[in-house]
C-alpha positions as CSV (number, residue, x, y, z in Angstrom):
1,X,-4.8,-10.1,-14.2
2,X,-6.8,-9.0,-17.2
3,X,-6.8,-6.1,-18.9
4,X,-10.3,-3.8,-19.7
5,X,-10.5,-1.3,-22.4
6,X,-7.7,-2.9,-24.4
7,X,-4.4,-1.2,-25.3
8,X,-6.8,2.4,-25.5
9,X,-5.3,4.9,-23.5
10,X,-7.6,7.3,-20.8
11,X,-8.1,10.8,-21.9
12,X,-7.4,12.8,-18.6
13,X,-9.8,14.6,-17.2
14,X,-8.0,16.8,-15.5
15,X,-9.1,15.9,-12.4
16,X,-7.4,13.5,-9.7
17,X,-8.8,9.8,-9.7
18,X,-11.0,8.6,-7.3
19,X,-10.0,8.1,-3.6
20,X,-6.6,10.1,-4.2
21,X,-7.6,12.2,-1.5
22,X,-7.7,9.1,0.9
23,X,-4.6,8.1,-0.1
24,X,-2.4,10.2,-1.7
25,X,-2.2,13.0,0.4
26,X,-0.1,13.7,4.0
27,X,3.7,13.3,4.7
28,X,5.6,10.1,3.9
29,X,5.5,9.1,7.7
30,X,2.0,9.1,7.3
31,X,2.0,6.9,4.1
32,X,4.3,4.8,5.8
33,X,2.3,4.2,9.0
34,X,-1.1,3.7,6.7
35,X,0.7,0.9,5.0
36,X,2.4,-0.8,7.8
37,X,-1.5,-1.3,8.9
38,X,-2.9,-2.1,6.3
39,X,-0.5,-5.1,4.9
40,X,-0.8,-6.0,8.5
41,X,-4.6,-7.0,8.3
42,X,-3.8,-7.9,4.7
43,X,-1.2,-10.3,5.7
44,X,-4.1,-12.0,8.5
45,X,-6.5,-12.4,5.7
46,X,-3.5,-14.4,3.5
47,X,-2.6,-16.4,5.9
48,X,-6.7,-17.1,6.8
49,X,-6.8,-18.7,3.3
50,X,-3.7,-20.3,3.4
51,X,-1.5,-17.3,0.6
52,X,2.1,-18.4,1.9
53,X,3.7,-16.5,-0.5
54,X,1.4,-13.6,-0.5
55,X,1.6,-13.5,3.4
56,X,5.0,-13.6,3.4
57,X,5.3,-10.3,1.2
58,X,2.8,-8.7,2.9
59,X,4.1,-9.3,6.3
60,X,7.9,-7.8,4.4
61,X,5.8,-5.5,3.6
62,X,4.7,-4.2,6.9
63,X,8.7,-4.7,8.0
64,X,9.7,-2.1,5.6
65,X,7.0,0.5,6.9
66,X,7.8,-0.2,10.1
67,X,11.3,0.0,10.0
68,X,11.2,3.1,7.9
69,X,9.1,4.7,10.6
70,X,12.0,3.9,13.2
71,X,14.5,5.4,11.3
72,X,12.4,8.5,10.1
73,X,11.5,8.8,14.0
74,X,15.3,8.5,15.5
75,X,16.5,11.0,12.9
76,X,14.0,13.3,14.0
């Protein structure tokens, strides 16, 4: 990963960065279903170009969410 801008730090603006309405808003069970999908199709596109190990956290990924739904859902 490389780094832009340096060590300089962001002034804030005050305002909420771009796209946290998309995704950091809702409940935690909606967060957790959101991510559960999405490191799904992640997790297809790794294994398309042959990411082992990058598959293999995504798809742990997706098994957290998922699991954490099913517990969120039976204590309900």
């Amino acid at each position: 990963m490389s780094k832009t801008g340096g060590d300089r730090k962001r002034k804030g603006t005050g305002r909420e960065p771009a796209g946290s309405d998309l995704y950091g808003r809702g409940d935690p069970e909606e967060a957790a279903a959101f991510i559960a999908a999405t490191s799904g199709e992640l997790s297809k596109i790794a294994r398309r170009h042959g990411l082992k190990t990058l598959r293999h956290l995504l798809d742990m990924t997706q098994l957290e969410a998922v699991e954490w739904l099913r517990k969120k859902r039976r204590l309900s």
